[in-house]
C-alpha positions as CSV (number, residue, x, y, z in Angstrom):
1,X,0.0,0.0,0.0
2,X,1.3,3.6,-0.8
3,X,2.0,5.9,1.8
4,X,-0.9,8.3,2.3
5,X,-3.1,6.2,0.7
6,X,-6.6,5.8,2.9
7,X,-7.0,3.5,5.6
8,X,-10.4,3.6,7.6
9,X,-13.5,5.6,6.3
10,X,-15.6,6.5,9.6
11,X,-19.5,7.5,9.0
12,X,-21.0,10.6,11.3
13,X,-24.0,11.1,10.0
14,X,-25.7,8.7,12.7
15,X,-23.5,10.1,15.6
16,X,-24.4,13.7,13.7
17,X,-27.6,13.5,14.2
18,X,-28.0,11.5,17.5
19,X,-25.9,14.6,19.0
20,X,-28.8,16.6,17.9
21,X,-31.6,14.8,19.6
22,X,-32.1,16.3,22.7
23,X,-32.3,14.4,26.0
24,X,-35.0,14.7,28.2
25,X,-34.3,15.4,31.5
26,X,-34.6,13.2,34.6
27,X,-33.9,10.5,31.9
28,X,-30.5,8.2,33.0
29,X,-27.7,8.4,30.4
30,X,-27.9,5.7,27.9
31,X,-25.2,4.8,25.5
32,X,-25.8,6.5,21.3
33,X,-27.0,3.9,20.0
34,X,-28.6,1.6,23.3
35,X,-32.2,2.5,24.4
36,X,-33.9,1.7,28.0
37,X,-35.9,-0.3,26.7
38,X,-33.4,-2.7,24.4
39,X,-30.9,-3.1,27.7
40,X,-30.7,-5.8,30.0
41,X,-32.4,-6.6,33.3
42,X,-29.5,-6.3,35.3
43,X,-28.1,-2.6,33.4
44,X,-32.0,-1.4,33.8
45,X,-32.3,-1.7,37.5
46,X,-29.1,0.4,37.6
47,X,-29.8,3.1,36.0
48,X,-33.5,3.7,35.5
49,X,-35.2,5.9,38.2
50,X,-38.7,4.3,37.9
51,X,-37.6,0.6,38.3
52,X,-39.5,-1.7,40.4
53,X,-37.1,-2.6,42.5
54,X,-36.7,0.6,44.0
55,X,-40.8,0.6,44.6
56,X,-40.6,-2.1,47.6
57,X,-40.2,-5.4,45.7
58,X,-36.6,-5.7,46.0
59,X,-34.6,-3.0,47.9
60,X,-31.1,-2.2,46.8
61,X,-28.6,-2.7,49.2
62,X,-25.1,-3.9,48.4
63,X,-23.8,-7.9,49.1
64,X,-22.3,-6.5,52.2
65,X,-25.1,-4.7,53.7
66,X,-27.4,-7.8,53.3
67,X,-24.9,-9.7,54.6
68,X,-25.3,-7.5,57.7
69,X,-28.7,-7.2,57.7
70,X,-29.1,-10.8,57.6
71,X,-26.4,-11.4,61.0
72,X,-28.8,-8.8,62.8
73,X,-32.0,-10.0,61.2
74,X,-33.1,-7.4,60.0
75,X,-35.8,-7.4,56.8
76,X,-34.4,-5.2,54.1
77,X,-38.3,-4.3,52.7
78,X,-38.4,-2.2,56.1
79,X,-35.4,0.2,55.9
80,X,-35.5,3.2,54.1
81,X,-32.5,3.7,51.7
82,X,-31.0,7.2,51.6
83,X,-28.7,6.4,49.0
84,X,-29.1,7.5,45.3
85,X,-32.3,6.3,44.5
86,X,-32.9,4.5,47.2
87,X,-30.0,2.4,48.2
88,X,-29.8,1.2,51.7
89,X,-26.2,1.9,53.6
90,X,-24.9,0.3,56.5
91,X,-25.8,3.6,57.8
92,X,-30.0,3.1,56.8
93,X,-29.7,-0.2,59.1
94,X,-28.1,1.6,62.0
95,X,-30.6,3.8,62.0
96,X,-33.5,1.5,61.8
97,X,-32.1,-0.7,64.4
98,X,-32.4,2.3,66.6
99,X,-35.9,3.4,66.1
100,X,-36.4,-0.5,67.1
101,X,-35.4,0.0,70.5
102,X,-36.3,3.3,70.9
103,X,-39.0,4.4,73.6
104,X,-42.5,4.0,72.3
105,X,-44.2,7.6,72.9
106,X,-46.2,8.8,75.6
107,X,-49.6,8.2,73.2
108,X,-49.0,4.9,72.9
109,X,-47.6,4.0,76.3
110,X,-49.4,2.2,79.3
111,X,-50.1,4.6,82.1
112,X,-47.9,4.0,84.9
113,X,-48.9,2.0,87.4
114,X,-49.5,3.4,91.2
115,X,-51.3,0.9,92.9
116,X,-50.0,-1.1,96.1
117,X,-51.0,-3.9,97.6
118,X,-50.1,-4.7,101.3
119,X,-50.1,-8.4,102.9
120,X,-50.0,-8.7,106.6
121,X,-47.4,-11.2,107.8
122,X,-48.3,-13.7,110.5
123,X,-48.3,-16.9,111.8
124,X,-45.6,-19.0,109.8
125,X,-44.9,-16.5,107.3
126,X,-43.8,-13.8,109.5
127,X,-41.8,-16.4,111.7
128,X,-40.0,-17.5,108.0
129,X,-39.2,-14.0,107.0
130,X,-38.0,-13.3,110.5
131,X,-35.3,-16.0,109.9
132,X,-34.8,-15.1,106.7
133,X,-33.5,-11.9,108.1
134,X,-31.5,-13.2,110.4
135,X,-30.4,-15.4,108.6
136,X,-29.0,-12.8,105.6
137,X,-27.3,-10.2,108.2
138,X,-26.1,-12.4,111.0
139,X,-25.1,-15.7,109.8
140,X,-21.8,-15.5,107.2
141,X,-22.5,-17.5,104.1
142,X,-20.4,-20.0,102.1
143,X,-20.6,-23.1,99.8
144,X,-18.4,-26.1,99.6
145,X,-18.1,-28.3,96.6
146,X,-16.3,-31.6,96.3
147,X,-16.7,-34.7,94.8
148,X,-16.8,-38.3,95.9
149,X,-17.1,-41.5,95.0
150,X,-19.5,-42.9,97.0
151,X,-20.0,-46.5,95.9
152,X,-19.1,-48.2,98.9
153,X,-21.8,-46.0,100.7
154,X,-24.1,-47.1,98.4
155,X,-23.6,-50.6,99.1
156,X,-23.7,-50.2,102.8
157,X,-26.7,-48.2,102.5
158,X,-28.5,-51.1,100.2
159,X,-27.3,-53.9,102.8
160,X,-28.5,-51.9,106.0
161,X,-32.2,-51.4,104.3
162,X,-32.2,-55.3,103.2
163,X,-31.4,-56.1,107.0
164,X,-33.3,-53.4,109.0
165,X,-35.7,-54.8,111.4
166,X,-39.8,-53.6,111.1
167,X,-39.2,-50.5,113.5
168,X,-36.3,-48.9,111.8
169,X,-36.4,-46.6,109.3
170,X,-35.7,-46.8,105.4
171,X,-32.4,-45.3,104.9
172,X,-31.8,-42.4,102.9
173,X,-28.7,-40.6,101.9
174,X,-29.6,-37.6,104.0
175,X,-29.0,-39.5,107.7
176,X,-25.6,-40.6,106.0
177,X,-25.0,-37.1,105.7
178,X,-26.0,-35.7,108.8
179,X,-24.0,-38.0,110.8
180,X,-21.2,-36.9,108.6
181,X,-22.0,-32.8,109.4
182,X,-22.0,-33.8,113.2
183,X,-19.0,-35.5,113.1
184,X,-17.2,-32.8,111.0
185,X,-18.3,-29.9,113.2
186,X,-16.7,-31.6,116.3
187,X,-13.7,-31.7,114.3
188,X,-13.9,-27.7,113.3
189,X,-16.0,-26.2,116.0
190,X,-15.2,-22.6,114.6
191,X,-17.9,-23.7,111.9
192,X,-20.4,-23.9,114.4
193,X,-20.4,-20.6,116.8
194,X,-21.9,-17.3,117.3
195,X,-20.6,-13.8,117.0
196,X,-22.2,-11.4,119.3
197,X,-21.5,-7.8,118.1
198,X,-22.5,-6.3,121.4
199,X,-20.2,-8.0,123.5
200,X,-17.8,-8.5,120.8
201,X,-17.4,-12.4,122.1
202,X,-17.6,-15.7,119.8
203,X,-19.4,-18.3,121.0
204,X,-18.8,-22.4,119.8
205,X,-21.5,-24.9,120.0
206,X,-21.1,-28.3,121.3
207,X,-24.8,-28.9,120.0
208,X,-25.5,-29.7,116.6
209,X,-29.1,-28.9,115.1
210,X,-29.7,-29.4,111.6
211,X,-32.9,-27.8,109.4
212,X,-33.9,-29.9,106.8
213,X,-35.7,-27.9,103.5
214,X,-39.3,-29.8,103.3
215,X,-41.7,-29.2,100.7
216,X,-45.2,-28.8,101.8
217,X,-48.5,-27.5,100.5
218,X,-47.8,-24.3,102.1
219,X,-44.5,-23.6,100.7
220,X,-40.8,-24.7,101.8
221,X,-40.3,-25.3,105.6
222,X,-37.1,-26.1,107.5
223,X,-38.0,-28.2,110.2
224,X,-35.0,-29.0,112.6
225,X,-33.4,-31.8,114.3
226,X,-32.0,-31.1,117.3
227,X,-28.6,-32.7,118.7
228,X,-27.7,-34.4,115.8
229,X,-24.7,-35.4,117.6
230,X,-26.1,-37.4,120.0
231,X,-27.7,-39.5,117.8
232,X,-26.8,-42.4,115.8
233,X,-27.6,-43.1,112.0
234,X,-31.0,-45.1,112.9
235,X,-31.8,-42.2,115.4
236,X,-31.5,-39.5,112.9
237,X,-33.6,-41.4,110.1
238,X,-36.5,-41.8,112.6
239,X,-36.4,-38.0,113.9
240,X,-35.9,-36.9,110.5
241,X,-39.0,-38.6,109.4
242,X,-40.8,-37.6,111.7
243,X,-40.4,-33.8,111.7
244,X,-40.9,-33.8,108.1
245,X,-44.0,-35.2,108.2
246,X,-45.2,-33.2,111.0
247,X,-44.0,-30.1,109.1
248,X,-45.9,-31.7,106.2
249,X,-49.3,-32.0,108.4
250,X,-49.3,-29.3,111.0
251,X,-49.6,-25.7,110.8
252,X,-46.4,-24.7,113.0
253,X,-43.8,-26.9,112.5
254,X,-40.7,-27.3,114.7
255,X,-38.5,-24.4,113.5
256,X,-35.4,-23.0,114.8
């Protein structure tokens, strides 16, 4: 080919006259020669104002914002977008989030409540809470946890029940356990005295008495057996059995 001979012709009549034609405004810029309606889906949503999806159907949000709004569960149909044309921001969710928690107003709020209702304490109840109160400001508090394998004890327990005569008791593992208490607070006395505040003296108990939580119809009682430590394992089965019963059947049970 010859130098300065012609190598590409180019046509602008078309470009010409699509230059001319004016463009109406609020319309979204479309390529020359590429209509709104001849684009896809996809390229529609994106740049046509009146689409659907920002109408409620399907709200615009980017993959990171639903992938918020689904962690927090939060429906995307409810949050208003305040991005262009109507794109919700991580902002938009904060903001709804808020209005969730937000005080309901005074309209549509219950009126407050200013009505009291007074119970006069007696008889077993105001001998409970009277304990109770003692019991929360006098008496120091502490748990002990420890495991043990108790297998053996089980085994004594099942041959002592097979070989109890018709007057004793059925053994339970509570008996086991108090005789164990008794024995143990001989051992470390400091675990069962009194502090009196006025005379500034501590006081240690030779006698052990236990309370024992029983369920009855009229709530939880703590019947008590007195001198544990004087009694053997048979002995505290029997008076444990029978306090809890009477607590069970009687109006005043033997409280401490």
């Amino acid at each position: 080919m010859a130098v300065g001979a012609q190598l590409v012709s180019f046509d602008t009549l078309d470009i010409e006259a699509e230059r001319q034609t004016p463009i109406e405004e609020g319309s979204a810029c479309l390529p020359l020669s590429m209509s709104a309606n001849s684009m896809p889906p996809l390229v529609q949503q994106a740049v046509s104002p009146t689409d659907s999806s920002r109408n409620g159907s399907h709200p615009q949000a980017s993959p990171a914002v639903r992938r918020r709004a689904r962690e927090l569960h939060v429906d995307l149909q409810h949050v208003n977008g305040s991005g262009p044309n109507g794109r919700i921001t991580h902002g938009d969710i904060d903001v709804h989030l808020r209005s969730e928690v937000s005080p309901s107003p005074a309209s549509n709020r219950r009126p407050y409540g200013s009505h009291t209702t007074e119970i006069q304490m007696v008889g077993m109840r105001r001998r409970i809470a009277e304990k109770m109160v003692v019991s929360n400001t006098q008496i120091p508090h502490f748990t002990y946890i420890e495991e043990i394998d108790i297998t053996e004890l089980e085994s004594l327990r099942e041959h002592l029940n097979e070989s109890r005569t018709d007057g004793q008791p059925k053994l339970t593992y509570l008996p086991f356990i108090m005789l164990s208490v008794s024995r143990a607070l001989g051992r470390f006395p400091q675990l069962n005295a009194h502090y009196d505040v006025k005379r500034e003296v501590i006081t240690r108990f030779e006698a052990v008495h236990m309370g024992v939580a029983t369920q009855t119809d009229r709530g939880l009682c703590v019947p008590v057996v007195r001198h544990a430590e004087a009694m053997d394992l048979w002995q505290s089965a029997r008076e444990m059995r029978r306090i809890t019963e009477s607590a069970r059947i009687t109006q005043s049970p033997a409280m401490s």
